[in-house]
C-alpha positions in Angstrom: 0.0 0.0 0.0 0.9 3.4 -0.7 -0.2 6.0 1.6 -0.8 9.6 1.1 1.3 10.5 3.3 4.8 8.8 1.9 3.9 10.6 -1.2 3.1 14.1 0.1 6.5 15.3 0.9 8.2 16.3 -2.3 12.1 16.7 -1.8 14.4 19.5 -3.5 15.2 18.2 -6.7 11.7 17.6 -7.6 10.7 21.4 -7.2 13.3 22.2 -9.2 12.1 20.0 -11.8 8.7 21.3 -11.2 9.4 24.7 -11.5 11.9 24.5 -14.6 8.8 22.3 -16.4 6.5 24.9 -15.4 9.3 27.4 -16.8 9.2 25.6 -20.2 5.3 25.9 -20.5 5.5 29.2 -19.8 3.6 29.0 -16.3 5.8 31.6 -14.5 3.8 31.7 -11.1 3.2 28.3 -10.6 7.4 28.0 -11.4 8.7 30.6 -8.8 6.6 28.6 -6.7 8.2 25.8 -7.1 11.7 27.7 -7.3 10.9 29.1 -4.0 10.5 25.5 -3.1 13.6 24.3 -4.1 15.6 27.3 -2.3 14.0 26.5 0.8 15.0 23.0 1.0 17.8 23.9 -0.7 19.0 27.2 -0.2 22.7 26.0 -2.2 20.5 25.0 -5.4 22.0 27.6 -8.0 20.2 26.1 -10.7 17.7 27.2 -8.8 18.0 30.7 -8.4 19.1 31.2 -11.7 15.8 29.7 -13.1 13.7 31.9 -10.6 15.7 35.1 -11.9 14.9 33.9 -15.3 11.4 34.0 -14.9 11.2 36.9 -13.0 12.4 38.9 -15.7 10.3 37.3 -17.8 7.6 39.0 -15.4 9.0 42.1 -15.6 10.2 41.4 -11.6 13.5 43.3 -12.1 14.4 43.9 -8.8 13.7 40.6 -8.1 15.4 39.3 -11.1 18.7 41.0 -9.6 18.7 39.1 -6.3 18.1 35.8 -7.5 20.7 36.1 -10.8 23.4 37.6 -7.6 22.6 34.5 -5.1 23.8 32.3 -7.9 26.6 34.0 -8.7 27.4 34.1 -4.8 27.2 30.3 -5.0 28.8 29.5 -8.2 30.8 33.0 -9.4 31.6 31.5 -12.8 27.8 30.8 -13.9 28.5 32.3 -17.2 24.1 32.8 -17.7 23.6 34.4 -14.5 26.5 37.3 -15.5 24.8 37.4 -18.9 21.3 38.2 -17.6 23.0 40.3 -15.3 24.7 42.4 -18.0 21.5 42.8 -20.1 19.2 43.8 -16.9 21.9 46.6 -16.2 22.6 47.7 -19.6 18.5 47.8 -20.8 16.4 47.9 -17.6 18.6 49.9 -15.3 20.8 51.7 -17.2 24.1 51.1 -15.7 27.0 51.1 -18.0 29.3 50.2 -14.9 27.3 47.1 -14.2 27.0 46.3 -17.5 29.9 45.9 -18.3 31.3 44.0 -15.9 28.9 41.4 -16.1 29.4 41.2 -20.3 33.2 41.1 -19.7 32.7 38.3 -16.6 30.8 36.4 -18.9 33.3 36.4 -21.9 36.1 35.5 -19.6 34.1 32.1 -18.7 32.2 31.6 -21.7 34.3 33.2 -24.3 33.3 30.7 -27.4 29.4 31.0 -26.5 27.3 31.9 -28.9 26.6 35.1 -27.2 29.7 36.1 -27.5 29.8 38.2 -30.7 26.3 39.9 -29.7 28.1 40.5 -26.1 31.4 42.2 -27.6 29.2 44.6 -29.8 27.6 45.1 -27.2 30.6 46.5 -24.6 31.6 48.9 -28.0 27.9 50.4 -27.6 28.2 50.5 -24.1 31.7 52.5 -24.5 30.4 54.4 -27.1 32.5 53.2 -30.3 30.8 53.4 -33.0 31.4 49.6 -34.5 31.8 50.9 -38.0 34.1 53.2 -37.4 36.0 50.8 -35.5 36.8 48.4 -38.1 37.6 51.2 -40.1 40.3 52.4 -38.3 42.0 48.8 -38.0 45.0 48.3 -39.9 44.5 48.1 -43.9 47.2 46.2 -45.2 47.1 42.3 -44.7 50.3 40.8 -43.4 50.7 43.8 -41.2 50.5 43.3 -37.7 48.3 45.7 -35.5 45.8 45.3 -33.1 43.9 43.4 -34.9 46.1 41.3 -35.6 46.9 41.0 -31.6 43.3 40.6 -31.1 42.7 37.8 -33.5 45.7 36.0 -32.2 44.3 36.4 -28.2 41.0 34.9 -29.8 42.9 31.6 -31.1 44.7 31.5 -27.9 41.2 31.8 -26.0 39.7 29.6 -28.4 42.8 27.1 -28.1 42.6 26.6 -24.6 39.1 25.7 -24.2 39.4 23.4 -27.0 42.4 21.3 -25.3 42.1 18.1 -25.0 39.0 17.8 -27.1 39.1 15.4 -30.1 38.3 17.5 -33.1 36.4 15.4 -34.9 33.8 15.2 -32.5 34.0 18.5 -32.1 33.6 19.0 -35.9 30.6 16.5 -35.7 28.8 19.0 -33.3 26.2 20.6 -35.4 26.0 23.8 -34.0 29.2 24.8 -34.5 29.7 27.3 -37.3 32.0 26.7 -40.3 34.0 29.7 -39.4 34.7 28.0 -35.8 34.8 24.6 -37.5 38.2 26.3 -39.6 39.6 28.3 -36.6 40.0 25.2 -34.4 40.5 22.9 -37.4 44.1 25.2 -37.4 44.4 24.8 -33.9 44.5 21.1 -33.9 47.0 21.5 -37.2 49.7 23.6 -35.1 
């Protein structure tokens, strides 16, 4: 026999996956709910307060949003996502360049081959007021010579390079989401 009472009590993991479900249908009360749930029995669960300051954004909770994205990153400082959201509440709902841009350059120093990482670096040049276009106009013309862009592309492969160690490049090659441009950048890694 099972009785009611062996299956009322619901442990932490469970309201996690209750309230990331309810996150995926788009249920956002019924999910902080369940987030809240999870914190309480957990209050270590990053995944946790990550998801709940995801949806609280998505509720337009700002404030709210803040707290939960920083209780993550107090428990795990490199969660890439939680800077990310960071940087985008600061640079579109509050307005803070400062903040901004910490969080966008935290999250390319962990993440730095995410996909968000282009959209994240043209960000930071609006953020410091470069005007993109006139930014790769002033780089260096001549091909062979070596300038800053030059350095820059060479700290990229180095980036790159490093998170790619150890990796077999085939499978990596096999991964469909990586782009062809990435495909040939690493496919010269594995060559040197």
């Amino acid at each position: 026999l099972i009785s009611d009472c062996a299956t009322s009590r619901v442990t932490a993991p469970a309201h996690l996956e209750e309230g990331l479900i309810a996150y995926e249908e788009k249920k956002w009360d019924k999910a902080v709910g369940s987030l809240d749930l999870a914190i309480k029995q957990n209050p270590e669960n990053v995944e946790a307060h990550f998801k709940r300051g995801a949806v609280l954004q998505r509720q337009g909770k700002i404030d709210q949003a803040l707290l939960s994205y920083r209780n993550a990153i107090q428990l795990n400082p490199n969660h890439f996502k939680a800077h990310y959201n960071l940087g985008n509440i600061y640079s579109y709902e509050k307005g803070n360049k400062g903040q901004a841009t910490f969080h966008y350059r935290k999250f390319l120093e962990i993440a730095p081959v995410h996909i968000l990482a282009a959209r994240t670096k043209s960000r930071l040049l609006e953020l410091s007021g470069v005007n993109q276009k006139n930014a790769v106009a002033q780089q260096p013309a001549k091909a062979g010579k070596v300038g800053s862009s030059f350095a820059t592309m060479k700290e990229q492969l180095e980036m790159l390079k490093k998170a790619y160690e150890g990796k077999d490049f085939a499978a990596l090659q096999r991964n469909t989401a990586m782009s062809e441009k990435r495909s040939r950048i690493i496919e010269q890694l594995f060559k040197n």
